[in-house]
N, C-alpha and C positions, 0 to 999 in steps of 0.2 A: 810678885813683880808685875806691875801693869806697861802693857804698849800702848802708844796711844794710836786710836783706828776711828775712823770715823763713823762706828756703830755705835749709837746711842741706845740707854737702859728708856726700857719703856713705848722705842719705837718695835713699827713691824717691819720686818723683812719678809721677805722669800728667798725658803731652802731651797735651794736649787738641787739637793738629793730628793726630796719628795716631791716637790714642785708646791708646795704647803706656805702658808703666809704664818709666822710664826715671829712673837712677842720677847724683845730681846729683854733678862732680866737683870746678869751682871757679869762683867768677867770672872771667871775662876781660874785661873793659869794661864800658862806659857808654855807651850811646847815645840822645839827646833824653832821658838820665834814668832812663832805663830799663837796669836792671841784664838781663846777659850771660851765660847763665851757660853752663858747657862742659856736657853731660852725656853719658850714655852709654847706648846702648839693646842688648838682645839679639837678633839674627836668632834664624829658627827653624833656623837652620842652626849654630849655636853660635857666630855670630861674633858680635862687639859692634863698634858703629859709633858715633862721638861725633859730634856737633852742638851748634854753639851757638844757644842758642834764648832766646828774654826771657825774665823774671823770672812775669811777666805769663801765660803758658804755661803754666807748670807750676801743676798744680794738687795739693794735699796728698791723699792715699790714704786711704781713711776705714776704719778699722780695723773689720771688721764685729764684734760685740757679740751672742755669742751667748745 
């Protein structure tokens, strides 16, 4: 079951639990309503690691404006 949220597959966000900029990849569930989404973050070692985290979590990147 999909909610509709205005996180987009593909954009970045910021986890606001790490404080990490991390690559949204797809919804996977619904939990008490709250959309699931898979996403994917960068080590400082060059590896990437996914975790599903809530909707609720991610927070949009605010484009600085020079």
């Amino acid at each position: 079951m999909k909610v509709s949220t205005s996180i987009q597959r593909g954009a970045n966000y910021l986890y606001v639990k790490f404080g990490e900029v991390v690559t949204a990849i797809e919804q996977v569930a619904v939990v008490k309503g709250l959309p699931m989404w898979e996403v994917e973050r960068q080590l400082k070692s060059g590896l990437r690691k996914r975790l599903i985290v809530s909707a609720r979590a991610l927070m949009p990147i605010q484009e600085a404006t020079a």
